[in-house]
Backbone as a chain_set.jsonl record, in Angstrom:
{"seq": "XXXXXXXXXXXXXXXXXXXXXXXXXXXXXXXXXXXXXXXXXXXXXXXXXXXXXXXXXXXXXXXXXXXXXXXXXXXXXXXXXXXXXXXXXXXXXXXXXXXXXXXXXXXXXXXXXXXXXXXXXXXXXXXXXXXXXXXXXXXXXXXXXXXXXXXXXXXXXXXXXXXX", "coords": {"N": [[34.814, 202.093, 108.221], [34.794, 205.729, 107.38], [35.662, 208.438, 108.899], [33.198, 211.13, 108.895], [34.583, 214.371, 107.315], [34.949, 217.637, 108.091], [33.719, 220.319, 107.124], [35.603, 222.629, 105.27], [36.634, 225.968, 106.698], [35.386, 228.867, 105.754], [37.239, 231.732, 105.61], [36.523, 234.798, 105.94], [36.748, 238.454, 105.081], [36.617, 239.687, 107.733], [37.201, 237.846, 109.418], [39.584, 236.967, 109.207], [40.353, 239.619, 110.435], [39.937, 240.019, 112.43], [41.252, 237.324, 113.83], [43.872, 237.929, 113.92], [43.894, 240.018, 115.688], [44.863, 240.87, 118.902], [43.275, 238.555, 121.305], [42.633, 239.426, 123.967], [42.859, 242.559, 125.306], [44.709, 244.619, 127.593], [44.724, 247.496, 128.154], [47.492, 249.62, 128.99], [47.986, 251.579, 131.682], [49.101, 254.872, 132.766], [49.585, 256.941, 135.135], [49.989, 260.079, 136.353], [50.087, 261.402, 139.602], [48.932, 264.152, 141.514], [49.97, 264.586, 144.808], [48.419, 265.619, 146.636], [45.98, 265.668, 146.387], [44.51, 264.408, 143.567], [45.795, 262.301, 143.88], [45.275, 261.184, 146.197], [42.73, 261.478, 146.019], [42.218, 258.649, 144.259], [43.406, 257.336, 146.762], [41.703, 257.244, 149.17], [39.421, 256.097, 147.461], [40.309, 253.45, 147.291], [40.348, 253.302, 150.105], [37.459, 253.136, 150.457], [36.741, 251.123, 149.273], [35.807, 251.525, 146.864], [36.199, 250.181, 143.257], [38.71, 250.271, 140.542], [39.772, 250.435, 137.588], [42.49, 247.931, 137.845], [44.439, 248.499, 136.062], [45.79, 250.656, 135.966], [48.195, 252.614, 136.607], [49.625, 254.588, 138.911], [51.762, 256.804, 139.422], [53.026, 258.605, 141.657], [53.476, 262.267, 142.46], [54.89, 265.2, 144.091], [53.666, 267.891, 142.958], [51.673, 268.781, 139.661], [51.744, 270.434, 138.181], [54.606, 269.577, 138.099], [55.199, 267.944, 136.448], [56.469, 267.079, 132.917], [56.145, 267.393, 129.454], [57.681, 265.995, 128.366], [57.755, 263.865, 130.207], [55.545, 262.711, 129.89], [55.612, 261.573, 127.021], [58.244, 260.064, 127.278], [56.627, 257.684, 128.713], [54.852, 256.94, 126.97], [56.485, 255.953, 124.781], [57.805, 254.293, 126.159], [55.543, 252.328, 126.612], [53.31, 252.508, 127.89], [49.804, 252.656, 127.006], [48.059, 254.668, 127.586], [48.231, 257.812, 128.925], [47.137, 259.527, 132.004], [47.008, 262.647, 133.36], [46.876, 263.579, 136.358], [45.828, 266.654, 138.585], [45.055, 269.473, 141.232], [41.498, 271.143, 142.014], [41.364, 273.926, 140.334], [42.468, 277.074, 141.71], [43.144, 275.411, 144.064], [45.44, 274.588, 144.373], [48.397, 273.468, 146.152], [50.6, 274.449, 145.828], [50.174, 276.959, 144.649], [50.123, 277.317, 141.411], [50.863, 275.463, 139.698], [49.015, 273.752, 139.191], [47.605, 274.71, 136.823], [49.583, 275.71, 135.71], [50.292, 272.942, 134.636], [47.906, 272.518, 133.205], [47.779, 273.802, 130.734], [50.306, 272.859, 129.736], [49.858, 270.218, 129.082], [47.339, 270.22, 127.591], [48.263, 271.387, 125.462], [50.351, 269.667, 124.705], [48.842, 267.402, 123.804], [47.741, 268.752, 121.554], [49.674, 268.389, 119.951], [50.206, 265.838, 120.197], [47.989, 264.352, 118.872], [48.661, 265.427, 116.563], [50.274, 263.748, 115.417], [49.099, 261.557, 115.322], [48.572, 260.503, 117.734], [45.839, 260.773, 119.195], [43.854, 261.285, 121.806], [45.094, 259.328, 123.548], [46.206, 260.448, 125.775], [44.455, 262.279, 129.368], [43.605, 264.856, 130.923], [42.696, 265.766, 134.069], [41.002, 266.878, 136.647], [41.207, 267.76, 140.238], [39.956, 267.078, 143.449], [41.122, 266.194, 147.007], [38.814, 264.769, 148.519], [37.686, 263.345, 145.978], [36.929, 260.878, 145.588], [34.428, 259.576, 143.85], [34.787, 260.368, 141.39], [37.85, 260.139, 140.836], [37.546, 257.478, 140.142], [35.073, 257.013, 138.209], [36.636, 258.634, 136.461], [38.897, 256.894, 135.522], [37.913, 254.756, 134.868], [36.746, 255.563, 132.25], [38.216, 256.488, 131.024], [40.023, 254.276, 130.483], [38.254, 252.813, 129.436], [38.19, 254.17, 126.947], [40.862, 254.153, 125.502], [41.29, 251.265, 125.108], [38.995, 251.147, 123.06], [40.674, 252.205, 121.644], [43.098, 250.533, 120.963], [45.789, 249.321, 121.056], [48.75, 250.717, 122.003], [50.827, 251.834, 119.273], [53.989, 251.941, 119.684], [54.41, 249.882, 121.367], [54.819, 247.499, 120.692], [56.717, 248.028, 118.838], [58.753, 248.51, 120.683], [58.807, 246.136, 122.438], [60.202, 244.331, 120.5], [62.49, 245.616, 120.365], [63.483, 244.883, 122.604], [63.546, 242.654, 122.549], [65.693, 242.01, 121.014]], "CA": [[34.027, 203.267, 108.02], [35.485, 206.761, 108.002], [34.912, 209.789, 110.153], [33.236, 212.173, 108.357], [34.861, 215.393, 107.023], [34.385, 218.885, 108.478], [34.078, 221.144, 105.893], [36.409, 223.89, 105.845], [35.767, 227.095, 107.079], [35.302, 230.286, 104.968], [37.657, 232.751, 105.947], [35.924, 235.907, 105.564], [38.015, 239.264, 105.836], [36.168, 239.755, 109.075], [37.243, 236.916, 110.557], [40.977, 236.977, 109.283], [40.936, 240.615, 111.144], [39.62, 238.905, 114.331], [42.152, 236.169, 114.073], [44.975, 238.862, 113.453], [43.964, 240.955, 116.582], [45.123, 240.256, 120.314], [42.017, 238.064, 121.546], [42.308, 240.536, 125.071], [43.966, 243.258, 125.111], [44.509, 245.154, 128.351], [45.008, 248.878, 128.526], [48.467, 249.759, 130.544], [47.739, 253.603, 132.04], [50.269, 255.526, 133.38], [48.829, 258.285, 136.027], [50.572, 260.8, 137.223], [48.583, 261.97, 140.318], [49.094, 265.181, 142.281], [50.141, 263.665, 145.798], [47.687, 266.573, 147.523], [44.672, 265.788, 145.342], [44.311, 263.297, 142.76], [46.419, 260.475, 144.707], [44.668, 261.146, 148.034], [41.24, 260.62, 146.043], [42.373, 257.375, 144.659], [43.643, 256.279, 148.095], [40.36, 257.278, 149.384], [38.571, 255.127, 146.673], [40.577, 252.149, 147.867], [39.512, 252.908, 151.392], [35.835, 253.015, 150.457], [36.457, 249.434, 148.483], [35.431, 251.678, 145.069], [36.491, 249.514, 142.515], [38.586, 251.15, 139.664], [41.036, 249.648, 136.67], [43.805, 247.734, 138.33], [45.477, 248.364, 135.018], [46.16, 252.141, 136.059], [49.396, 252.627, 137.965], [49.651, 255.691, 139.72], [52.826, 257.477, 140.02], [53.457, 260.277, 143.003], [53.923, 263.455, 142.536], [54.841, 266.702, 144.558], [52.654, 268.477, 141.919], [50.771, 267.993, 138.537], [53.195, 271.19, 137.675], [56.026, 269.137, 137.662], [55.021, 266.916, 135.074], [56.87, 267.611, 132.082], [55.348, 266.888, 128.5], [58.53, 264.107, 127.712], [57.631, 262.606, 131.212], [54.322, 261.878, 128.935], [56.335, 260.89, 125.888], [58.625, 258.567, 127.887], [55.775, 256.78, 129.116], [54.189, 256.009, 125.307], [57.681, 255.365, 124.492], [58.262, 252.969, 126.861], [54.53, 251.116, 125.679], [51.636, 252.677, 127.984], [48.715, 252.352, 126.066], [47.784, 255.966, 127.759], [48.841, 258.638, 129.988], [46.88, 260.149, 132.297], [47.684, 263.481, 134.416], [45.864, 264.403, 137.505], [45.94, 267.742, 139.214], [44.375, 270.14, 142.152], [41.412, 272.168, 141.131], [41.652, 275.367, 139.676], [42.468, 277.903, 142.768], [42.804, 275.025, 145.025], [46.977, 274.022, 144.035], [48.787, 273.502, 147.369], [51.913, 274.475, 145.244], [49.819, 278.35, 144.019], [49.644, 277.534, 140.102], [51.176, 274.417, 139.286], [47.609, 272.831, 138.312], [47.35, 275.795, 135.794], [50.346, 275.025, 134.297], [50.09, 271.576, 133.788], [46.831, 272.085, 132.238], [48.354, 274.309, 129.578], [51.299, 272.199, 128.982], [48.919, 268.973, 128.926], [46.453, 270.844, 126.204], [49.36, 271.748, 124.59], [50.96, 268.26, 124.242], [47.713, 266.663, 123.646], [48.019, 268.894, 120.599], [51.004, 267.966, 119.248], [49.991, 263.713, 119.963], [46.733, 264.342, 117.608], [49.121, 265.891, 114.581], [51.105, 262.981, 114.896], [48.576, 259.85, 115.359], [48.428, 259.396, 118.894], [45.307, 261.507, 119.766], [42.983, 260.395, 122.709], [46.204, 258.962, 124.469], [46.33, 261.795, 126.994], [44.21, 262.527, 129.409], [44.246, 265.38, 131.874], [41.741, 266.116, 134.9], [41.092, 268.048, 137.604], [39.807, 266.97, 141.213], [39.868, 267.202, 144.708], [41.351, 264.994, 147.535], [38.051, 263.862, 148.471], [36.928, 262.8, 144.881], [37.006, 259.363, 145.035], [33.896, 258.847, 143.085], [35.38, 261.509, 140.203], [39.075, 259.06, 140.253], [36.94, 255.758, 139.793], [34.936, 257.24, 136.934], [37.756, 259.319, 135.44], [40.26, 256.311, 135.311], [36.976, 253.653, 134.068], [36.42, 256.107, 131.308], [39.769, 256.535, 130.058], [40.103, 252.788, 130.238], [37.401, 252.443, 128.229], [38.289, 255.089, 125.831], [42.595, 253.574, 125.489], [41.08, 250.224, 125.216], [38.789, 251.309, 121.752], [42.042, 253.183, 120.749], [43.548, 249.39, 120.975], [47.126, 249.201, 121.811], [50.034, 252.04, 121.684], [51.885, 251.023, 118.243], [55.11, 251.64, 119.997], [54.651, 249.111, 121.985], [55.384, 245.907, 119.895], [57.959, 248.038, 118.359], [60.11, 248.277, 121.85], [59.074, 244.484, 122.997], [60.598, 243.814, 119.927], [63.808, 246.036, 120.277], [64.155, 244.445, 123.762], [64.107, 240.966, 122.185], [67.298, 241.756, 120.341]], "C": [[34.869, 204.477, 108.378], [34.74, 207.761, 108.593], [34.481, 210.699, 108.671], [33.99, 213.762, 108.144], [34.635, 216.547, 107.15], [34.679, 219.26, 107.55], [35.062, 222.171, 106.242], [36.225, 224.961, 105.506], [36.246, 228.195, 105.96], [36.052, 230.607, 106.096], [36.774, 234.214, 104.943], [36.679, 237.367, 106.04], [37.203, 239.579, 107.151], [36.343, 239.331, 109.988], [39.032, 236.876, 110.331], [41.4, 238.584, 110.169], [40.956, 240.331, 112.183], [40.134, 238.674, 114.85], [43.576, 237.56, 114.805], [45.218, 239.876, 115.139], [44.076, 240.033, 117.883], [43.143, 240.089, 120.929], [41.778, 239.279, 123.053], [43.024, 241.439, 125.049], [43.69, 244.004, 126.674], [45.029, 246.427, 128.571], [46.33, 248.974, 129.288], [48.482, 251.136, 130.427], [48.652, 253.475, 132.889], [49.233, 256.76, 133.879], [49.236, 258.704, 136.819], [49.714, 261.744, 137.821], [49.573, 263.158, 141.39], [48.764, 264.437, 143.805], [49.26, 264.081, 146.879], [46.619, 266.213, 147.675], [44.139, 264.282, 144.747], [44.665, 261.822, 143.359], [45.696, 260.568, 146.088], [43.195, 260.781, 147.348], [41.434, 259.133, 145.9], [42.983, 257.022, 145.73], [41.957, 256.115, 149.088], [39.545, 256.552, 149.125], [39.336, 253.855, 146.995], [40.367, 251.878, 149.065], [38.126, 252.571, 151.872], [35.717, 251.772, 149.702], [35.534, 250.411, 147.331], [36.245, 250.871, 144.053], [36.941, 250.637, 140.875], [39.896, 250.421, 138.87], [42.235, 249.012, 137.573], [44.8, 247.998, 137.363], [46.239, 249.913, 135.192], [47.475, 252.0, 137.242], [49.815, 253.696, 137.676], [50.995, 255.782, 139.909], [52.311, 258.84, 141.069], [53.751, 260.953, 142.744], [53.646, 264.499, 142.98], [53.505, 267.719, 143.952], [52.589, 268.525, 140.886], [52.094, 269.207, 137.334], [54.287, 270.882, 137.525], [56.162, 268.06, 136.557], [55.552, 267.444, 133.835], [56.544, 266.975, 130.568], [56.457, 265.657, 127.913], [58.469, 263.411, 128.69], [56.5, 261.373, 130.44], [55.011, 261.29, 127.613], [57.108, 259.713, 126.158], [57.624, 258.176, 127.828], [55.223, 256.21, 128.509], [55.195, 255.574, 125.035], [57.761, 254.028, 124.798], [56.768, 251.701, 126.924], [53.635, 251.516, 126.443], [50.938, 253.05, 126.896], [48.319, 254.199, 126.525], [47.822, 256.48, 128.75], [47.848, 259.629, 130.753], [47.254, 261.343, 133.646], [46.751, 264.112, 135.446], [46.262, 265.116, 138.89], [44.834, 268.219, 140.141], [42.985, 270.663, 141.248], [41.765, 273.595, 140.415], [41.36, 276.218, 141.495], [42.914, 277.02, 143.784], [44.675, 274.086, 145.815], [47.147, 274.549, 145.259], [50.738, 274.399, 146.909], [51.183, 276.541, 144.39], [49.158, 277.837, 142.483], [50.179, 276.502, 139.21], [50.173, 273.637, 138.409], [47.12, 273.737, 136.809], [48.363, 275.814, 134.885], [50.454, 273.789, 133.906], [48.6, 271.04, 133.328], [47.106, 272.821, 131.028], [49.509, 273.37, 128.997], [50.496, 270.921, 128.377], [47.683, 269.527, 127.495], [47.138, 271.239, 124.79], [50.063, 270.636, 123.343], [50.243, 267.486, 123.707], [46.994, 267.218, 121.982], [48.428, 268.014, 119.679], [50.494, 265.981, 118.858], [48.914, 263.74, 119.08], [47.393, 264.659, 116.593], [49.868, 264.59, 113.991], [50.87, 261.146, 115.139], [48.196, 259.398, 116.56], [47.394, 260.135, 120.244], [44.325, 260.468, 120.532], [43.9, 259.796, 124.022], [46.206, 259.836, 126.238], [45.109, 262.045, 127.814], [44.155, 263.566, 130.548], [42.758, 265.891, 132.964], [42.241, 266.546, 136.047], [40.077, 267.701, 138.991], [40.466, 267.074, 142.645], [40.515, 266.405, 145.349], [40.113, 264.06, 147.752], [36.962, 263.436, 147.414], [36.823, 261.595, 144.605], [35.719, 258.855, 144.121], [34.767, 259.348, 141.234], [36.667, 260.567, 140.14], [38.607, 257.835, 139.639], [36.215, 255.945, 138.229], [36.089, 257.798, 135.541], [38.353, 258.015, 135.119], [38.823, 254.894, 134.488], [36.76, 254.187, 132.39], [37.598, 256.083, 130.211], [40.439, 255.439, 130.011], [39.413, 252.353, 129.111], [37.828, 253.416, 126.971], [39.69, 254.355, 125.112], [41.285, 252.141, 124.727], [39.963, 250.128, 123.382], [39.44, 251.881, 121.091], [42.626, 251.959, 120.153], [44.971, 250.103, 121.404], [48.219, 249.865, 121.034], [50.772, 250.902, 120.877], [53.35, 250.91, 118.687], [55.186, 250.634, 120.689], [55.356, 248.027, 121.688], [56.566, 246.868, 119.45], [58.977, 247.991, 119.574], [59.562, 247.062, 122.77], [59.721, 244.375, 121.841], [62.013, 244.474, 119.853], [64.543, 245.539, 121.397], [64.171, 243.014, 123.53], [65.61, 240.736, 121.47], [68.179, 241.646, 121.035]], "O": [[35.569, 204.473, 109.391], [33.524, 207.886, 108.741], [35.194, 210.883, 107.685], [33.839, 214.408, 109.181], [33.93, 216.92, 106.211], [35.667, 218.873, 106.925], [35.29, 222.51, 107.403], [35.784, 225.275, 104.401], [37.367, 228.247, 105.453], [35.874, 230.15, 107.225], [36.575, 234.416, 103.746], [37.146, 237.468, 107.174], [38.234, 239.917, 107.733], [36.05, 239.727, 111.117], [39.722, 236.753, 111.343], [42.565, 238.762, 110.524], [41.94, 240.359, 112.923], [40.237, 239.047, 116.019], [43.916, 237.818, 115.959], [46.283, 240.287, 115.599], [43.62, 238.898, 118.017], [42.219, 240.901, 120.976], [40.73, 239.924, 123.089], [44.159, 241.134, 124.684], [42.515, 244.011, 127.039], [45.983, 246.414, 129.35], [46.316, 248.351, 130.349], [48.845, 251.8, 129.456], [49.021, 252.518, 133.569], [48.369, 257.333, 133.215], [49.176, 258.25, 137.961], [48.948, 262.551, 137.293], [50.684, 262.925, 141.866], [47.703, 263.863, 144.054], [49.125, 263.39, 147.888], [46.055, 266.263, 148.768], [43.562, 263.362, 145.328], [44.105, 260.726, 143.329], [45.821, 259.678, 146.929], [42.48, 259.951, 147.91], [41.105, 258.336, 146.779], [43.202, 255.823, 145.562], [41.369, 255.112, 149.491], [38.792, 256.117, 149.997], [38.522, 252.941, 146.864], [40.194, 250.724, 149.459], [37.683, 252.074, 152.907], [34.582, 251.35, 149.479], [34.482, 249.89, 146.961], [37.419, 251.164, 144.279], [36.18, 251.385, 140.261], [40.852, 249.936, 139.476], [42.986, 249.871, 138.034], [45.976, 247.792, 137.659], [47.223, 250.193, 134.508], [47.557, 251.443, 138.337], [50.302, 254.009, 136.59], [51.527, 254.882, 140.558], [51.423, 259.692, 141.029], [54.934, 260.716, 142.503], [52.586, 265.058, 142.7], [52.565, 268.129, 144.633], [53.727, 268.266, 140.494], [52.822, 268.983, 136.368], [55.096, 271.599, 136.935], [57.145, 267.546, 136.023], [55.002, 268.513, 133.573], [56.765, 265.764, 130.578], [56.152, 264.684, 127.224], [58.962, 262.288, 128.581], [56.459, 260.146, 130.361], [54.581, 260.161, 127.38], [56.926, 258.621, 125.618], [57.267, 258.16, 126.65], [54.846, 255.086, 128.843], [55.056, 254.354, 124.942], [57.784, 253.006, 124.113], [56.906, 250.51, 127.204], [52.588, 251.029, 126.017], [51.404, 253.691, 125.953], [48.349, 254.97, 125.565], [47.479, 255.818, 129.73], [47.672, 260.677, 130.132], [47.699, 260.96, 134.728], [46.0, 265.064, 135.235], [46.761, 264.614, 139.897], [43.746, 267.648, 140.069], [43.083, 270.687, 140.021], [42.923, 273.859, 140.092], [40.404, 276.016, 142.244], [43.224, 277.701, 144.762], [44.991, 273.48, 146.839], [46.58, 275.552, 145.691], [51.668, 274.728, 147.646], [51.944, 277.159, 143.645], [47.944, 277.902, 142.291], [49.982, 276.617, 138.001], [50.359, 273.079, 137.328], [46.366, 273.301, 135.939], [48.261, 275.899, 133.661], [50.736, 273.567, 132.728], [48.173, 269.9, 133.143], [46.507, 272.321, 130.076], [49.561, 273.185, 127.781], [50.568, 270.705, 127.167], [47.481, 268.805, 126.518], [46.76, 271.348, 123.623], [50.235, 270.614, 122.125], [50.815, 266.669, 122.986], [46.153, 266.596, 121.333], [47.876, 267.215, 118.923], [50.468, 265.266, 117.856], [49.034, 262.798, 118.297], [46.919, 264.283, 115.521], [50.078, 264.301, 112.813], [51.586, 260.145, 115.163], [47.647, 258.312, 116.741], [47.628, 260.2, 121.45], [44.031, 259.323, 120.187], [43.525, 259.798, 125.195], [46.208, 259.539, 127.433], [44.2, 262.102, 126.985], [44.837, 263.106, 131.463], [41.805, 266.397, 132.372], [43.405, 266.624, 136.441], [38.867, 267.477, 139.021], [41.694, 267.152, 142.697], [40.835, 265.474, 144.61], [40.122, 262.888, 147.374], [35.777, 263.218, 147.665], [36.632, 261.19, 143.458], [35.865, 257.745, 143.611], [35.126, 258.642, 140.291], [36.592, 259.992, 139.054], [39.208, 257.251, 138.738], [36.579, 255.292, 137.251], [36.253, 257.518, 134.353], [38.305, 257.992, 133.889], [39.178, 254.244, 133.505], [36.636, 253.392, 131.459], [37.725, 255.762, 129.029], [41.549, 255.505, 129.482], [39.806, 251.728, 128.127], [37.553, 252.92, 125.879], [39.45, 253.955, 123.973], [40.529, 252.443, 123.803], [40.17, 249.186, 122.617], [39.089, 252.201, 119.956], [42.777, 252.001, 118.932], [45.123, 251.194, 121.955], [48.544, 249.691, 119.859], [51.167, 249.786, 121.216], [54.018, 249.981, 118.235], [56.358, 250.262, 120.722], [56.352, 247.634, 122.296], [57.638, 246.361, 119.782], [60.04, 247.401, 119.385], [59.958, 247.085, 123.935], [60.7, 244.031, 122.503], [62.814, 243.804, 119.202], [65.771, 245.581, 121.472], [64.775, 242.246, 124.278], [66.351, 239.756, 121.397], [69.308, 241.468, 120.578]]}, "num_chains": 1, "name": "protein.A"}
């Protein structure tokens, strides 16, 4: 006696896009945090056990003013999925006006990445040291936002230039 025969399955283009797409994909954020401000809330939110993307990795920085718009270009370059920059508030820069210019350069650049495909990528906020609920939402949001963007096209192209 033989085994019966599964039929075989319809492919439907719905399901060959499915197939086609990474079954998880995980966001990799880049966040450059103002070391006054922004990085003192998230340290804060890890002292209060707030729970917030482990996929976000926090760089240090002096101030949000020293961020320079190809620090953000490296960083898609090199395959984050999306860059976020976080500064003092407004009036509140330990550095005078630093947070004022790297919200102009950041509005600026955030331009430029929408003319050329890679809008949404960027995001730039503004927050206190003791904001830890404001880091946990900011960085969940812009997880979630990267994450229906799906995954920075450069990416596969430089895993694949570093396979050569």
């Amino acid at each position: 006696m033989t085994a019966p025969h599964a039929p075989k399955a319809q492919h439907t283009t719905q399901t060959r896009k499915a197939a086609s797409r990474p079954e998880t994909f995980t966001p990799r954020i880049i966040a450059f945090c103002c070391e006054n401000s922004s990085y003192a809330a998230a340290d804060l939110a890890g002292a209060a056990r707030l729970s917030y993307p482990v996929n976000v990795e926090i760089i240090r920085v002096p101030c949000a003013g020293r961020i320079d718009p190809t620090h953000v270009l490296h960083a898609l370059n090199r395959g984050a999925d999306g860059v976020m920059v976080a500064s003092c508030m407004k009036e509140q820069c330990n550095h005078v006006s630093g947070n004022l210019y790297a919200e102009k350069r950041m509005a600026l650049l955030a331009k430029w990445l929408e003319a050329i495909g890679f809008g949404g990528r960027l995001d730039f906020q503004m927050m206190g040291a003791g904001m830890a609920r404001r880091w946990v939402d900011a960085t969940q949001q812009f997880v979630a936002r990267i994450a229906q963007l799906g995954p920075n096209p450069i990416r596969h192209k430089h895993q694949e230039a570093k396979q050569r």
